[in-house]
Structures are given as C-alpha cells and as structure tokens.
N, C-alpha and C positions, 0 to 999 in steps of 0.2 A: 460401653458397659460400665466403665470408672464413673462415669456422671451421671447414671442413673443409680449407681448404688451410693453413688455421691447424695443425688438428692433426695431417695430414700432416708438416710442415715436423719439428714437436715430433718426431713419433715417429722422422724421420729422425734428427735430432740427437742424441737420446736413444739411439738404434741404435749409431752410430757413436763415442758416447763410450763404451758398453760396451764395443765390439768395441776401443776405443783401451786402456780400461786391462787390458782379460782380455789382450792380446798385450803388453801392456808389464809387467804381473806375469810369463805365463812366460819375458818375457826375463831376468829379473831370476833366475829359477829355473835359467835357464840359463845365465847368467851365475856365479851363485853354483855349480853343476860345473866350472866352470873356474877359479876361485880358493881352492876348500877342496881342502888339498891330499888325494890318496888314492896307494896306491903302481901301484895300475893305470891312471891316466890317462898315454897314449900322445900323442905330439904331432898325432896324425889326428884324436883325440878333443876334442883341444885348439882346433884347429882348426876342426872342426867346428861342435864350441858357440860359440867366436866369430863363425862367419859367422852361423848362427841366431838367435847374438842382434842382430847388425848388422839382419839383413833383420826381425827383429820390432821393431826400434826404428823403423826406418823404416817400416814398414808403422802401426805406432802413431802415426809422427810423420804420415802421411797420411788416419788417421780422424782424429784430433782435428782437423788445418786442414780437413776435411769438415765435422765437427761447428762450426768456427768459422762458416766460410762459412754453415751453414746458420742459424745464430742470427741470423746478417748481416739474412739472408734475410729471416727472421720477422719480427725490427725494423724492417725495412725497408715489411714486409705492415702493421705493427701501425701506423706512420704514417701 
C-alpha cells in the first residue's frame, strides 16, 4: 500500500515538473516575439504576447509549488 502511494505521489510530481518547464520554455518563446525586433509587430501583438507570457509564468509558477508540495508529501510518506 506504502509503494503504490509511493509511486503515485512520484508520478504526480514528475507530471507537474514537466507541465512547469514545457509552459515556462513557451513563455520564454513568447517572450523572445516580443523583444526581437520585426517591422510588423503592432502594439496589440505586443501586448498580447505579454499577457501570454505573464499567465504561463504564472501557471509554471503554480506546477512547480505543486510539484514542491508533492515531494513534501512523499518525505513526509517515506518517514
């Protein structure tokens, strides 16, 4: 019963650090359209990729304190 909520725990943790860096790389992708200049970016596009990348940094900053919480978790199972 301990090792499968053992490995539950893991494969949450594991889940959630993926989903934190896959949305924290395309912020960084969309970040990087909004700094390299081109002569067609308009300030709605400007805009735009700003907030996208605000709401993926936040959404990253809430898997990973997920993925913290669940480490917590498991050390907490493993004592």
């Amino acid at each position: 019963m301990k090792n499968a909520k053992m490995r539950t725990i893991q494969q949450k943790m594991n889940d959630f650090k993926r989903f934190g860096f896959t949305l924290l790389a395309l912020s960084v992708f969309m970040y990087l359209g909004v700094i390299i200049p081109t002569e067609t970016v308009t300030p709605s596009k400007t805009i735009t990729l700003m907030t996208g990348t605000v709401v993926l940094l936040g959404l990253s900053l809430i898997f990973f304190t997920k993925a913290i919480k669940y480490k917590k978790d498991m050390q907490s199972i493993d004592e």
